[in-house]
C-alpha positions as a Markdown table, in Angstrom:
| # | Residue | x | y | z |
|---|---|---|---|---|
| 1 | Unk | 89.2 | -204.0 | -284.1 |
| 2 | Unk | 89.8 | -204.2 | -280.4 |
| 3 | Unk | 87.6 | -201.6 | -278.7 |
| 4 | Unk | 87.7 | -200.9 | -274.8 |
| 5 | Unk | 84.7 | -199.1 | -274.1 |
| 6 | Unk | 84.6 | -197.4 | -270.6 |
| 7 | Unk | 81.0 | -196.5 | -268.6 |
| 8 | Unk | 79.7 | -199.6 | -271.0 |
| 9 | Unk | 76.7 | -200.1 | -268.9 |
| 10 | Unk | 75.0 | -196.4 | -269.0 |
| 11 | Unk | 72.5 | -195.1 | -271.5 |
| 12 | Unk | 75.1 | -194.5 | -274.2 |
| 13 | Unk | 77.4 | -197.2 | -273.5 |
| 14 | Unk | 74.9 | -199.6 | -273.7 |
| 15 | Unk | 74.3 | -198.4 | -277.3 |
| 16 | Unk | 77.8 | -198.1 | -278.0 |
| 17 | Unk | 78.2 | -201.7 | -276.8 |
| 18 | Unk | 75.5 | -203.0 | -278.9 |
| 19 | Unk | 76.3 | -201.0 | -282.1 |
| 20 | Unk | 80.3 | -202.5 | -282.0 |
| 21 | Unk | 79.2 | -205.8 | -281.5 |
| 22 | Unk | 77.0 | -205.9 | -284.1 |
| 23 | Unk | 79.7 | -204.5 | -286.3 |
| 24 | Unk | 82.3 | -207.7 | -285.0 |
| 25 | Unk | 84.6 | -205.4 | -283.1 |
| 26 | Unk | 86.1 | -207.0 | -280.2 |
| 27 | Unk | 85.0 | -205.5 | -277.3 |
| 28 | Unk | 85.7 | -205.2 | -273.4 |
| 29 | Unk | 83.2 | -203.2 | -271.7 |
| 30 | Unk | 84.9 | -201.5 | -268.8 |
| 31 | Unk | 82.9 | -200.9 | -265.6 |
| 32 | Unk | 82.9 | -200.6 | -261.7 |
| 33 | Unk | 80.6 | -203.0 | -261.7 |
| 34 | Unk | 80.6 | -205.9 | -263.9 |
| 35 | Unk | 77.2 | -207.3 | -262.5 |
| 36 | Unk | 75.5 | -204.8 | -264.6 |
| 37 | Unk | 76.6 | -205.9 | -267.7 |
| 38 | Unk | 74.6 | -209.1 | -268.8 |
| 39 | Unk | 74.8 | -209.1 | -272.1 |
| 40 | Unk | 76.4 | -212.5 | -273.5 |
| 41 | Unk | 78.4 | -212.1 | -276.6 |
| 42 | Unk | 81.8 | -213.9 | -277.4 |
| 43 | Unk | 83.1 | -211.3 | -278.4 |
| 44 | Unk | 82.8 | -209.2 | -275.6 |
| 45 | Unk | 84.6 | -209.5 | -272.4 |
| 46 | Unk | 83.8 | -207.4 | -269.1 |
| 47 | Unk | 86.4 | -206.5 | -266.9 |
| 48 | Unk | 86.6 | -203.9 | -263.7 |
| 49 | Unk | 87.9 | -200.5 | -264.1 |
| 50 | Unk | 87.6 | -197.1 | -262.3 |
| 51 | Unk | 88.2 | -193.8 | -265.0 |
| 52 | Unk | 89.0 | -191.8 | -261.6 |
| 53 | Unk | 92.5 | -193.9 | -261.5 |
| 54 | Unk | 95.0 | -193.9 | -264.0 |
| 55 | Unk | 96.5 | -197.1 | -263.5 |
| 56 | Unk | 93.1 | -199.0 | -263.5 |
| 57 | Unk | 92.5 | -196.9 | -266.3 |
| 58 | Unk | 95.8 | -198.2 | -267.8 |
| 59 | Unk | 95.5 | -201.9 | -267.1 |
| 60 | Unk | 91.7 | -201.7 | -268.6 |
| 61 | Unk | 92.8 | -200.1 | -271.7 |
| 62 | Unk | 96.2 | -201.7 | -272.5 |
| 63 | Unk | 96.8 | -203.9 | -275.8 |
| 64 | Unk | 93.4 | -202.0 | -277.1 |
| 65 | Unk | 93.4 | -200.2 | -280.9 |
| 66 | Unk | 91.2 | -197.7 | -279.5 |
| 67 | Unk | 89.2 | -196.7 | -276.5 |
| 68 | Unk | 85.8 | -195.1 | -276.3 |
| 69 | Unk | 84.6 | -193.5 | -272.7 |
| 70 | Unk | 80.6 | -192.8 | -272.6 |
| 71 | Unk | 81.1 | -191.7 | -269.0 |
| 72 | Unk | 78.7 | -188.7 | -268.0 |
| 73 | Unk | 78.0 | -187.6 | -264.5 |
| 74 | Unk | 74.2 | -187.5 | -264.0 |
| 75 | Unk | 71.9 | -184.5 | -263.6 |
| 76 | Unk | 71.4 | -183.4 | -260.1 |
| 77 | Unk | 73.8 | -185.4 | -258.2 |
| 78 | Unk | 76.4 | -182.7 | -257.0 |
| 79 | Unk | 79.1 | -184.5 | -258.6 |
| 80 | Unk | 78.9 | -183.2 | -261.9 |
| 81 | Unk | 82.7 | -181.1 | -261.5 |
| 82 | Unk | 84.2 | -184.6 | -261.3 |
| 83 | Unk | 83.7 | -184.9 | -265.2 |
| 84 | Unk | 86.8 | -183.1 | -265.7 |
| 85 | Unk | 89.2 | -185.2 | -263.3 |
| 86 | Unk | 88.0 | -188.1 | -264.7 |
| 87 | Unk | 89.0 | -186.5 | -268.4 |
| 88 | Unk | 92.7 | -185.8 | -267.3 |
| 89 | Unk | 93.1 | -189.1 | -265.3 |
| 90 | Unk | 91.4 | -190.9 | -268.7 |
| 91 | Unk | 94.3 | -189.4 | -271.1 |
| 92 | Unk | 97.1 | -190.1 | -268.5 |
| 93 | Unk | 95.7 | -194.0 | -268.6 |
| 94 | Unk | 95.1 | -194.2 | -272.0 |
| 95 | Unk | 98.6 | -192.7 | -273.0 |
| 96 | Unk | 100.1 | -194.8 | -270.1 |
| 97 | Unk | 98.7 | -197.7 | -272.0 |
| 98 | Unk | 100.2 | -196.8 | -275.3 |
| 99 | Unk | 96.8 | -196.4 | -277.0 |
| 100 | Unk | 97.0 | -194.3 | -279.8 |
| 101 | Unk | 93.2 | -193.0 | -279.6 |
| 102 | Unk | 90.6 | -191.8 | -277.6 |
| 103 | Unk | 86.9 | -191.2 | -278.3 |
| 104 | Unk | 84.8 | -189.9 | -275.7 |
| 105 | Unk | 80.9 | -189.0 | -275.3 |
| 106 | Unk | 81.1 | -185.0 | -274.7 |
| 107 | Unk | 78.0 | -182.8 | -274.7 |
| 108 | Unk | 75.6 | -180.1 | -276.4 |
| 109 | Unk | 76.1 | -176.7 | -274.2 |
| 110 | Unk | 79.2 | -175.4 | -275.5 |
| 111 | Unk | 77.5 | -175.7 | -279.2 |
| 112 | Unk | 77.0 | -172.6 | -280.9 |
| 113 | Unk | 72.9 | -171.7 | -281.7 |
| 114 | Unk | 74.5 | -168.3 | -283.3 |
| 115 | Unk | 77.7 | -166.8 | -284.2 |
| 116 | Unk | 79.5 | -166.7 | -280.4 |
| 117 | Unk | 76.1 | -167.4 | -279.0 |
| 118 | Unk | 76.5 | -171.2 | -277.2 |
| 119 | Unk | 73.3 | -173.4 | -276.8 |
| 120 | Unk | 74.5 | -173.3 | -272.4 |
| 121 | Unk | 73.7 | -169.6 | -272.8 |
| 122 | Unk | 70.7 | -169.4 | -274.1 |
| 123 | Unk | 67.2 | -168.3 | -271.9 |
| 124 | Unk | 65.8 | -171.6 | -272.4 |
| 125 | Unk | 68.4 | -173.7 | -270.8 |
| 126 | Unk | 67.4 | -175.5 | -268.0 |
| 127 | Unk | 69.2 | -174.9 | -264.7 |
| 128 | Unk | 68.9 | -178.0 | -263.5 |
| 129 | Unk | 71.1 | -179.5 | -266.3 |
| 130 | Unk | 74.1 | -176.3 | -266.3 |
| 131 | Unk | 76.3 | -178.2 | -263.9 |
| 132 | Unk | 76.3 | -181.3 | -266.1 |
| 133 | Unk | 76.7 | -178.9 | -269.2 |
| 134 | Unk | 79.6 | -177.1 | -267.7 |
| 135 | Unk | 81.3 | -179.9 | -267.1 |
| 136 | Unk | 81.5 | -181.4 | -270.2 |
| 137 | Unk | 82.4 | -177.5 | -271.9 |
| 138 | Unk | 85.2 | -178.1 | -269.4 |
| 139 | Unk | 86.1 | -181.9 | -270.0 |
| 140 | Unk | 86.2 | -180.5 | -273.6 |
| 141 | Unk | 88.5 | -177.8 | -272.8 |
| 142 | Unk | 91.0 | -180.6 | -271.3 |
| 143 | Unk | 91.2 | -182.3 | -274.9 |
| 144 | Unk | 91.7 | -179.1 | -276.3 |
| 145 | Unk | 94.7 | -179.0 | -274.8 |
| 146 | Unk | 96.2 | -182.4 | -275.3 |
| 147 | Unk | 98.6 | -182.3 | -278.2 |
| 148 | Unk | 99.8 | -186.1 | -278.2 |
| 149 | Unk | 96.8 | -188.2 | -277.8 |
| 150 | Unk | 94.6 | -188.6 | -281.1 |
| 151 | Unk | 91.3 | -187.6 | -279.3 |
| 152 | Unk | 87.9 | -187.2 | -280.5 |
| 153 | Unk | 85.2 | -185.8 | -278.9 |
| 154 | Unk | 81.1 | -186.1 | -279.9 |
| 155 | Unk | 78.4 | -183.8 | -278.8 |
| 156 | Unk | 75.2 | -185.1 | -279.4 |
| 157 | Unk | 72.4 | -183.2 | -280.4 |
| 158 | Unk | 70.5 | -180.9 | -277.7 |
| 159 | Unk | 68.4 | -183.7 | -277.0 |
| 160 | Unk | 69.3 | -187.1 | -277.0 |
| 161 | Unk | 67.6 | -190.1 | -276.2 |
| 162 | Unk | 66.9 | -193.9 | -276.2 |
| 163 | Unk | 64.6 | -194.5 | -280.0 |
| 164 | Unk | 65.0 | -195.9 | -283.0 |
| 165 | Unk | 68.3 | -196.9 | -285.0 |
| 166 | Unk | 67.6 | -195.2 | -288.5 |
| 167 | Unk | 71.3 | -195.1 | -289.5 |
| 168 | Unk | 70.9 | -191.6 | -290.9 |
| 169 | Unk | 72.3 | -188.4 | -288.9 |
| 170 | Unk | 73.8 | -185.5 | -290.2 |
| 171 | Unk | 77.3 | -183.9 | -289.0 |
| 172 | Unk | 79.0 | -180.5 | -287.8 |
| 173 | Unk | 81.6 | -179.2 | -286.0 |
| 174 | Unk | 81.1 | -176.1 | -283.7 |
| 175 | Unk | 77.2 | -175.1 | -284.4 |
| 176 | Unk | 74.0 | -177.0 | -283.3 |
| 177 | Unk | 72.6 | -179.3 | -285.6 |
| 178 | Unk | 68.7 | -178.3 | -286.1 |
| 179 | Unk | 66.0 | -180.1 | -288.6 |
| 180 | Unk | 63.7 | -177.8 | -290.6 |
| 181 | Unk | 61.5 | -177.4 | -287.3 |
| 182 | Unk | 64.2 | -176.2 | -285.5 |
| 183 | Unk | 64.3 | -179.1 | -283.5 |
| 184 | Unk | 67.9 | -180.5 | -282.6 |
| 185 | Unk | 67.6 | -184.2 | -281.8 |
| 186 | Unk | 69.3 | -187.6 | -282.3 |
| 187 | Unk | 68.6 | -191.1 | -280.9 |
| 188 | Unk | 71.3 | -192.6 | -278.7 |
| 189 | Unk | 71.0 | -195.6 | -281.2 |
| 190 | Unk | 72.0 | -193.4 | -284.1 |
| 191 | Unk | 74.3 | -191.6 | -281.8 |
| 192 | Unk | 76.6 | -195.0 | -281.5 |
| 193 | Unk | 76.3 | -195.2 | -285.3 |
| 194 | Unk | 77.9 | -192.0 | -285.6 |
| 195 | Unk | 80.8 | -193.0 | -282.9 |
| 196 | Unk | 81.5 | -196.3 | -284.2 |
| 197 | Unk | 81.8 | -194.4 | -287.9 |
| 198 | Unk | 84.0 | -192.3 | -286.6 |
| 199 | Unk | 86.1 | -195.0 | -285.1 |
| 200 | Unk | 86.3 | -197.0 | -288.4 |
| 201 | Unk | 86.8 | -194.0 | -290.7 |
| 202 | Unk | 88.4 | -191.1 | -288.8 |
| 203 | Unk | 87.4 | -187.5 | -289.6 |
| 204 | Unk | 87.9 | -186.2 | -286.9 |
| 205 | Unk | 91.6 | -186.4 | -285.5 |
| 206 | Unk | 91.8 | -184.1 | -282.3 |
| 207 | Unk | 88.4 | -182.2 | -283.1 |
| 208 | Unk | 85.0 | -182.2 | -281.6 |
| 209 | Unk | 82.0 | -183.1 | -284.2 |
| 210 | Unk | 78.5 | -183.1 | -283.4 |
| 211 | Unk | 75.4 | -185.0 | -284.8 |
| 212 | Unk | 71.8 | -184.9 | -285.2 |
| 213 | Unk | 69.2 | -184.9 | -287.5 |
């Protein structure tokens, strides 16, 4: 399968990258700067792309069977909003492009931890991470209302970080996903498991799912 995969060279993407390569997908890793990709792999191809312009999101994208964005603004920067531009411009591109389906990296917040309770509105939530959270309960409420594009968007777990590849996660839909401690974790290694899945055998279609273990 031909995979573009846009933000390739963050956290996620990197794992993302990785995980479809192993798998024999062919992939091109789209970036603002190629430079930061040094992986080697002939299957994968690096080319320069900016999600904040349709047309470069077009040209990027074009002649791909899917397209995955791992794109996330970072904590603290003051630029978290833009999430939510960069969503609509993405969908123009992608549909510009004629590629049929979109997968995207979206976030925890706007999980439920109770019945109309979400994970964002909780005491414990840390402040310094709401703006990043709200915009990805936004980004998310962009999809939501895109009726032609086959999208699919993944909230990790509450936390997620770099660890181990187990290849075991569990899924939902709308509710946090919590082991027996109460603990809602998953490792960005198994988190790229669970996207590449989903690419290969869709379950999905225009719904957000959510993983952990």
């Amino acid at each position: 399968m031909k995979i573009a995969l846009i933000s390739a060279s963050g956290t996620i993407g990197q794992r993302i990258l990785e995980e479809a390569l192993t798998r024999g997908h062919l992939v091109t890793a789209v970036v603002r700067d190629p430079s930061r990709i040094t992986k080697q792999n002939e299957n994968l191809k690096v080319v320069t792309g900016n999600i904040f312009e349709e047309e470069s999101v077009a040209n990027a994208v074009a002649g791909h069977d899917v397209v995955i964005s791992a794109f996330g603004p970072a904590f603290g920067t003051g630029e978290e909003h833009t999430l939510v531009d960069a969503t609509r411009t993405l969908i123009k591109g992608v549909k510009k492009a004629g590629v049929g389906r979109l997968l995207a990296v979206g976030g925890a917040a706007s999980l439920e931890v109770a019945p109309g309770v979400l994970l964002i509105d909780t005491p414990e939530f840390p402040e310094i991470v709401k703006p990043t959270a709200i915009a990805h309960r936004d980004a998310l409420g962009v999809y939501r209302q895109e009726n032609e594009l086959n999208w699919t968007n993944l909230s990790p777990a509450a936390k997620i970080a770099p660890g181990e590849r187990t290849g075991k996660y569990r899924t939902g839909t709308e509710q946090l996903i919590v082991n027996e401690k109460g603990e809602s974790y998953i490792s960005a290694e198994d988190y790229a498991i669970a996207m590449l899945d989903e690419v290969e055998k869709p379950q999905y279609s225009r719904q957000r799912f959510t993983v952990g273990y």
